[in-house]
NUFI-971011 format. One record per residue (C-alpha): residue number from 1; x, y, z. Coordinates in Angstrom, 3 decimals. Layout:
% NUFI-971011
k|x|y|z
NUM|X|Y|Z $
...
***
This chain:
% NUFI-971011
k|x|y|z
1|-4.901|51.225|2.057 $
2|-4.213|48.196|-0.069 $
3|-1.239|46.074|0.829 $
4|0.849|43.832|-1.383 $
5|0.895|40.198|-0.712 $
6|3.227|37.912|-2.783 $
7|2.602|34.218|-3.059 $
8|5.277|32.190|-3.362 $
9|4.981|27.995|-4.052 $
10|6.701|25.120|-4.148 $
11|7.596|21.672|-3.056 $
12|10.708|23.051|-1.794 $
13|12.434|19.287|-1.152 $
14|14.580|21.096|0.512 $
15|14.104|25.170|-0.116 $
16|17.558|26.300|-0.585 $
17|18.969|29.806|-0.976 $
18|18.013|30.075|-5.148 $
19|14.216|30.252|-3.640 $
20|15.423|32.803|-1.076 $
21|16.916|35.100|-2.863 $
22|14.457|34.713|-6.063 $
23|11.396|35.327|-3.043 $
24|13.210|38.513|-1.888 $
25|14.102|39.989|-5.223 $
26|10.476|39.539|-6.162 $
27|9.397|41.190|-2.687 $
28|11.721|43.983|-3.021 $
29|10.790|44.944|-6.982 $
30|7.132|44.523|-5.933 $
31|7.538|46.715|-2.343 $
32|5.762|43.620|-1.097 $
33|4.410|44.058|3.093 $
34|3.971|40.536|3.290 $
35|5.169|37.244|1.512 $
36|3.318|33.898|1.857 $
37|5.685|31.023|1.605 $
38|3.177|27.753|0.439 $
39|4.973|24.239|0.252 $
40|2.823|21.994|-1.919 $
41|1.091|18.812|-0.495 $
42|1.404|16.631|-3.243 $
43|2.742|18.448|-6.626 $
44|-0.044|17.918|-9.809 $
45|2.401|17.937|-11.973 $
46|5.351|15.141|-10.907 $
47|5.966|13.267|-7.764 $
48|9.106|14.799|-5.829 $
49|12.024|12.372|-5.409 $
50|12.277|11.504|-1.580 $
51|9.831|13.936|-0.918 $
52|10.367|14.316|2.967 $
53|7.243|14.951|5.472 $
54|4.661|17.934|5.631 $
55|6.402|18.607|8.920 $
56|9.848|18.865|7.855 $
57|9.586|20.969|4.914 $
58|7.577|23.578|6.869 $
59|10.414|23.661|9.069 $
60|13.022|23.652|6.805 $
61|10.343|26.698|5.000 $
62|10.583|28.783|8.470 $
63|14.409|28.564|8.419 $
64|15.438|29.742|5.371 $
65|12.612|32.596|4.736 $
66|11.520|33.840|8.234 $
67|14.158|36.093|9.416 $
68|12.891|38.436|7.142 $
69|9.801|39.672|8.789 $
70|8.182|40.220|5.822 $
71|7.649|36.317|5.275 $
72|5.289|34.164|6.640 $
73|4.779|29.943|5.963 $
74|1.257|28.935|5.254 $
75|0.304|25.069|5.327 $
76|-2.912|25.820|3.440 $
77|-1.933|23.322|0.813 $
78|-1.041|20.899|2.961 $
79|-4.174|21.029|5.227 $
80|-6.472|20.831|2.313 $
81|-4.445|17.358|1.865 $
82|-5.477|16.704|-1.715 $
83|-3.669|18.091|-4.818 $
84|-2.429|21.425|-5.035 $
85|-3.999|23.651|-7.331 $
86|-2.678|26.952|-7.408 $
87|-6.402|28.574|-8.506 $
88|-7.594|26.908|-4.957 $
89|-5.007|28.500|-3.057 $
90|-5.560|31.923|-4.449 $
91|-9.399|31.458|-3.899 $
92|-8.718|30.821|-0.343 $
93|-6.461|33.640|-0.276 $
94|-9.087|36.235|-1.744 $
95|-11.503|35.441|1.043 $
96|-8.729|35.967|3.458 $
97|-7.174|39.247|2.056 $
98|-10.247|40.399|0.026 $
99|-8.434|44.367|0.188 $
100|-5.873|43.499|-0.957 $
101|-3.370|43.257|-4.282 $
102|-2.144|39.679|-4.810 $
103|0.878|39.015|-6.902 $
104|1.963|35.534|-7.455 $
105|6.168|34.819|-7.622 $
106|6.826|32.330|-11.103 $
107|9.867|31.166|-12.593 $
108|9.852|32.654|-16.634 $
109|9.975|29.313|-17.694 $
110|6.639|28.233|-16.480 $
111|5.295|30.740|-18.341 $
112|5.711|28.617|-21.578 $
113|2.966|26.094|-20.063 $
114|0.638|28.719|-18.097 $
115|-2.119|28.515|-20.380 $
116|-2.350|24.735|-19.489 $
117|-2.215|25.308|-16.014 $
118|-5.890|24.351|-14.260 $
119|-7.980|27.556|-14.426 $
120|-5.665|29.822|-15.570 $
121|-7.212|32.444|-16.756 $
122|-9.166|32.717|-13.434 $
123|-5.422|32.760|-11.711 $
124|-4.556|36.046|-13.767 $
125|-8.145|37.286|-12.363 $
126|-6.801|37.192|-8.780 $
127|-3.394|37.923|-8.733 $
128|-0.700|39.381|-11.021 $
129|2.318|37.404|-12.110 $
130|5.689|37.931|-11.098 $
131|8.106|36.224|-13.659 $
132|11.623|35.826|-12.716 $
133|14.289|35.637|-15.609 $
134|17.935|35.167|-16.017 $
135|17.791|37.069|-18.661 $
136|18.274|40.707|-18.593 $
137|15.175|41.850|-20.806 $
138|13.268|38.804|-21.146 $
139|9.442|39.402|-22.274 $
140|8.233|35.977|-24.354 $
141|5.221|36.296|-26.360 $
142|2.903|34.688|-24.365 $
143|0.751|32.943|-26.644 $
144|-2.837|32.412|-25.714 $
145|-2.918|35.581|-23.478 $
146|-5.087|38.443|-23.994 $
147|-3.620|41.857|-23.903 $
148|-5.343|42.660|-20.681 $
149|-3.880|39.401|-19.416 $
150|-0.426|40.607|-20.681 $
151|-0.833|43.649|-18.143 $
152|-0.925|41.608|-15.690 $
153|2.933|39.947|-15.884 $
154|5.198|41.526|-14.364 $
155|9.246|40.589|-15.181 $
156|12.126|40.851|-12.974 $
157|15.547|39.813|-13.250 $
158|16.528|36.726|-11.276 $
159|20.216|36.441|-10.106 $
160|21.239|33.317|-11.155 $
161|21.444|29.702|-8.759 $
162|22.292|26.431|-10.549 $
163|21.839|23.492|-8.337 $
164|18.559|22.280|-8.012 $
165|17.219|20.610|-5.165 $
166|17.437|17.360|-7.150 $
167|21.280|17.740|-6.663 $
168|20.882|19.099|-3.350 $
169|19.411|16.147|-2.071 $
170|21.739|14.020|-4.085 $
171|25.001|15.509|-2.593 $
172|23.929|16.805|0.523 $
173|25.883|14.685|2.810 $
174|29.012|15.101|0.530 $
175|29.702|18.565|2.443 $
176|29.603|19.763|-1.315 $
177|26.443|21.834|-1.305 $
178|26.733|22.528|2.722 $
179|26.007|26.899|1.137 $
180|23.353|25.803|-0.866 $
181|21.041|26.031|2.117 $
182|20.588|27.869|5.227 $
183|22.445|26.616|8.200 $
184|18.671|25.649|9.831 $
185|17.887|23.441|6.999 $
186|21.289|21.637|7.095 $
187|21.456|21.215|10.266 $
188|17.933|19.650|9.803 $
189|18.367|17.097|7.008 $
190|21.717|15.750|8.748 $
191|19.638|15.545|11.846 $
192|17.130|13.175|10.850 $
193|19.063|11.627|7.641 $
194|16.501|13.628|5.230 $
195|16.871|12.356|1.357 $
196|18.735|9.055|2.158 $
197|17.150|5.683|0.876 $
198|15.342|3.743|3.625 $
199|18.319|1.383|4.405 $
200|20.775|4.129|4.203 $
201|18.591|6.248|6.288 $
202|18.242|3.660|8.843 $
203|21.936|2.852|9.110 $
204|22.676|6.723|9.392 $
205|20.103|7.085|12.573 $
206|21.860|4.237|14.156 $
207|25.103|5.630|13.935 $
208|24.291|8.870|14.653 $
209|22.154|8.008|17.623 $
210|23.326|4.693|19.365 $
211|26.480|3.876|20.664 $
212|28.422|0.811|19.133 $
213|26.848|-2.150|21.615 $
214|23.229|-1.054|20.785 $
215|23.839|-0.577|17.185 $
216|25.224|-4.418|17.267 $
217|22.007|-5.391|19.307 $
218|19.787|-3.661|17.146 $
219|20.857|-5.445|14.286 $
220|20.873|-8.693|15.948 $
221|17.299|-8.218|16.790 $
222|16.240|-7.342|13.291 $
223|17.911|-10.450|12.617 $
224|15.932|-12.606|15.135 $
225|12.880|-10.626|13.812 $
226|13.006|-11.412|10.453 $
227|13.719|-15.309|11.183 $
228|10.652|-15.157|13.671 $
229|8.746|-13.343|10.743 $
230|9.393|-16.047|7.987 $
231|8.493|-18.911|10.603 $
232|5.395|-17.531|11.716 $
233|3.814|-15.928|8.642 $
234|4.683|-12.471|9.616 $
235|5.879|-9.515|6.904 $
236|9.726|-10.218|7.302 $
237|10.706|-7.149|6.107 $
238|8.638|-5.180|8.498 $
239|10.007|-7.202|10.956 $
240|13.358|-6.463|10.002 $
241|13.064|-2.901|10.077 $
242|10.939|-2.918|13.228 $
243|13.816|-4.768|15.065 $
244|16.322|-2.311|13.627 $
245|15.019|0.235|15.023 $
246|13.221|-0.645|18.214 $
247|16.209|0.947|20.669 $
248|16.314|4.258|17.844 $
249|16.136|6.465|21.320 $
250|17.510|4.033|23.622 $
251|20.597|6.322|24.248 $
252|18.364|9.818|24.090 $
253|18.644|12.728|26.543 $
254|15.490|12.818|29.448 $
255|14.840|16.123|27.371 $
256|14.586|13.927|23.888 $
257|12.529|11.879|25.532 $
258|10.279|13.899|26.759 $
259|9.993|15.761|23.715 $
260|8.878|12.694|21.821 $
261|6.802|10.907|24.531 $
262|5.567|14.348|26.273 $
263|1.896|11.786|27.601 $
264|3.430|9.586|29.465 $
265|2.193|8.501|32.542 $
266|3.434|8.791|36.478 $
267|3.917|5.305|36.247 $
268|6.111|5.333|32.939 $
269|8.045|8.207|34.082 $
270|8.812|6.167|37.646 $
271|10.338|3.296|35.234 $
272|12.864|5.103|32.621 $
273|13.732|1.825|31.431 $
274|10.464|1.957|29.127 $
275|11.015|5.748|28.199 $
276|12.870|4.782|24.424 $
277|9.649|2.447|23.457 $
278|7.453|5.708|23.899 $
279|9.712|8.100|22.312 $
280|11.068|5.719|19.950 $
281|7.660|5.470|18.331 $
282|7.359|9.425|18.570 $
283|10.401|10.107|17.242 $
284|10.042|7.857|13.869 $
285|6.323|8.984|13.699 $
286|6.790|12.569|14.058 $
287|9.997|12.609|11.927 $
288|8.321|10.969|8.565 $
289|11.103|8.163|8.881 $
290|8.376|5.127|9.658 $
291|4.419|5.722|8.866 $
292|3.376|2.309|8.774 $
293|1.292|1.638|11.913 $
294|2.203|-2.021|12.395 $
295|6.015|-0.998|12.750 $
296|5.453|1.587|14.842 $
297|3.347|-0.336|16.984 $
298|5.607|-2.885|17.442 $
299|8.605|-0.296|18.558 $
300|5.970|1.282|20.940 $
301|5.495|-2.144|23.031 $
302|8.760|-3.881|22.662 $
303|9.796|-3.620|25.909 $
304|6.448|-3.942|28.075 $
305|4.342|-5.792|25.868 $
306|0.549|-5.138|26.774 $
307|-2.411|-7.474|25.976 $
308|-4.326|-8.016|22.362 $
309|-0.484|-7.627|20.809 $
310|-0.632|-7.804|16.922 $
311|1.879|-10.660|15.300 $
312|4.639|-8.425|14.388 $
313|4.384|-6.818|18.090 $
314|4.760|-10.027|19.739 $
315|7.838|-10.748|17.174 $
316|9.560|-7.758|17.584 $
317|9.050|-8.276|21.618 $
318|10.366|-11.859|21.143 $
319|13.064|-11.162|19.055 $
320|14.390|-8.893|21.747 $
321|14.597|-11.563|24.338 $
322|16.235|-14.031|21.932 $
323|18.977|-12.071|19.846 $
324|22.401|-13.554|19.382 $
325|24.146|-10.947|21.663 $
326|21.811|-11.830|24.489 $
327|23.211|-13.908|27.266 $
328|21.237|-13.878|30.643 $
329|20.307|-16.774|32.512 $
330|17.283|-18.185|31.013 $
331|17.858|-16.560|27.294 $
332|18.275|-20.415|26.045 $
333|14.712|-21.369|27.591 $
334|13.193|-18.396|25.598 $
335|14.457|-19.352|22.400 $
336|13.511|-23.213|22.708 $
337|9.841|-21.283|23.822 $
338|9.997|-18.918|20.768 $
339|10.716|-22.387|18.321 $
340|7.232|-23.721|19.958 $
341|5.096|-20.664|19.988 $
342|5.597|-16.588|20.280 $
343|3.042|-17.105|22.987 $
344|4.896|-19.772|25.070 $
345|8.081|-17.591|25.020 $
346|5.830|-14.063|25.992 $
347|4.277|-16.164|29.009 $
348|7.653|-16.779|29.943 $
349|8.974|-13.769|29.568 $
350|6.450|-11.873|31.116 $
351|6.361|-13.695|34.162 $
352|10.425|-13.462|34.273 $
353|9.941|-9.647|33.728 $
354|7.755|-9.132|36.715 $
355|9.173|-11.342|38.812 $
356|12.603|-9.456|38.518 $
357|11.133|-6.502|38.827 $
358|9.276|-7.155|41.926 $
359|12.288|-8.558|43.517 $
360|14.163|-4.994|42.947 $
361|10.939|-3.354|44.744 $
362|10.709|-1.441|41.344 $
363|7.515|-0.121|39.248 $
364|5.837|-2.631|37.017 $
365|4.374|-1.240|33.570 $
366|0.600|-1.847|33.625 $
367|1.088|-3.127|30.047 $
368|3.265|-5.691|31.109 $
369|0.555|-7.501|33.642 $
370|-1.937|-7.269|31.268 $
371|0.307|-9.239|28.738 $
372|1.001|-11.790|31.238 $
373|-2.421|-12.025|31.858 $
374|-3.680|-12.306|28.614 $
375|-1.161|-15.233|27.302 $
376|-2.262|-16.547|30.547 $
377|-5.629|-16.488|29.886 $
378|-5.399|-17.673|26.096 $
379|-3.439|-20.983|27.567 $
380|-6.416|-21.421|29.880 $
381|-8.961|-21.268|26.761 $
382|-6.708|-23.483|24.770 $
383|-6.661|-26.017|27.269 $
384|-10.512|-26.026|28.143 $
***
């Protein structure tokens, strides 16, 4: 017996409950058995506005569909990780569910522009449309369609939602469109400060994550990063956010940091001092907030250091020993070091590190021998 699968797409930056209820109504008029929510990879028609990750939009997809067991989330279109073409999709979808009927959910207004969609007429081939209106009664002409391809639209009345996601991701923080989305997607975007600017996105993790004292430090060390940066030839501005955000976990559950540093080591876990380098790094990589690997390199090794360290590593390490709210014993040594050479101060510091460490009879990162060793080395091949 042939089933009825509706296919329903869209960048859905953030789905909100317009795409719910317009998914269900076309479900329920079509006695659909299964729906296929599809977020796009990269939209061939515009370029979403704060588009956040693949990641967090399938999320945010399962949330608001998937307690009706009907729907399913497919990340076809954002495995194939090229542009989405909705004729590619549906090809991949025949192979899959070669049985059976295929009926793919519209808005009435694309309609208008179908014909100059990419292989269109091989789309009506596959599946039937689904057209929702706001208007009670709407049938357009359809210009360019063949009567056989006119069978093949179906039209259904669409109750009507008017905030777009646009404004949703505008005013989401406001509390004014808190019932424009499911309480999982909310809860989501205010989570990990979804659809802010950089900056403001930055600034909202730190105050939603750190306590006052490593908020001041953290800015203090972007501070000292940047400066470092601009003296040494370095990308300030990477520095700047690296240093912002190098303690992003430092005040995170043992559960948060497991979750984002589930591989680390014995050794690691003996020393939980190091834990919010490892899931620092996860938690900005995982959450789309930081893709550039030189950042996130530099947050992963801030606090151990390791050997072969790139230039913004070794700054953001630096920086961390020198900030202005730093006031141990030697801090005043490190920063006439850091004026000479990143190098001089991370021999210094590296040897401080371990020395302290040993004297407390506690667990010495790996990483942070082999960083002694190897600015102890590169002295020794300087000198000969």
């Amino acid at each position: 017996m042939k089933r009825k699968i509706c296919i329903f797409g869209g960048t859905f930056n953030p789905p909100h409950i317009g795409h719910v209820r317009l998914a269900r109504n076309a479900a329920d008029r079509i006695g659909a058995d299964k729906v296929i929510v599809i977020p796009d990879c990269v939209p061939p028609h515009k370029q979403a506005d704060r588009l956040a990750s693949a990641e967090e939009r399938i999320e945010m997809c399962i949330s608001s569909f998937c307690s009706d067991s009907r729907f399913e989330v497919s990340a076809t279109e954002i495995e194939r990780g090229s542009r989405s073409y909705t004729v590619e999709t549906l090809r991949e979808l025949k192979k899959l569910y070669p049985d059976d009927e295929l009926y793919l959910i519209v808005g009435s207004d694309m309609l208008a522009t179908f014909t100059q969609w990419y292989c269109w007429e091989e789309i009506l081939t596959m599946a039937k449309l689904v057209a929702a209106s706001r208007e009670k009664g709407f049938e357009p002409k359809l210009e360019g369609f063949s009567q056989e391809q006119k069978n093949r639209v179906i039209y259904i009345e669409a109750e009507p939602f008017e905030i777009s996601s646009s404004e949703i991701r505008d005013g989401i923080y406001s509390g004014k469109y808190d019932n424009a989305v499911c309480k999982g997607v909310l809860e989501l975007i205010r989570k990990r400060g979804l659809y802010l600017r950089n900056d403001e996105r930055y600034e909202y993790l730190l105050n939603k994550m750190l306590d006052e004292k490593r908020i001041f430090h953290s800015r203090c060390v972007s501070e000292s990063a940047a400066r470092l940066a601009e003296k040494y030839g370095a990308d300030a501005e990477k520095a700047r956010v690296a240093g912002l955000l190098h303690d992003i976990m430092k005040n995170a559950s043992v559960e948060e940091h497991l979750e984002y540093a589930p591989d680390m080591t014995e050794t690691e876990k003996a020393n939980h001092k190091v834990w919010h380098q490892f899931s620092g790094e996860g938690f900005l990589r995982k959450n789309g907030i930081i893709a550039d690997e030189e950042i996130l390199g530099a947050v992963r090794w801030h606090t151990t250091g390791k050997a072969g360290m790139t230039k913004l590593e070794k700054i953001v390490y630096v920086a961390d020993f020198i900030s202005a709210d730093r006031d141990y014993p030697d801090v005043d040594v490190v920063r006439r070091l850091a004026d000479i050479s990143l190098e001089h101060a991370m021999l210094y510091t590296s040897r401080y590190t371990i020395g302290k460490l040993a004297s407390a009879d506690a667990v010495i990162h790996p990483a942070t021998l082999d960083c002694y060793n190897d600015m102890l080395l590169g002295f020794g091949k300087r000198k000969g």
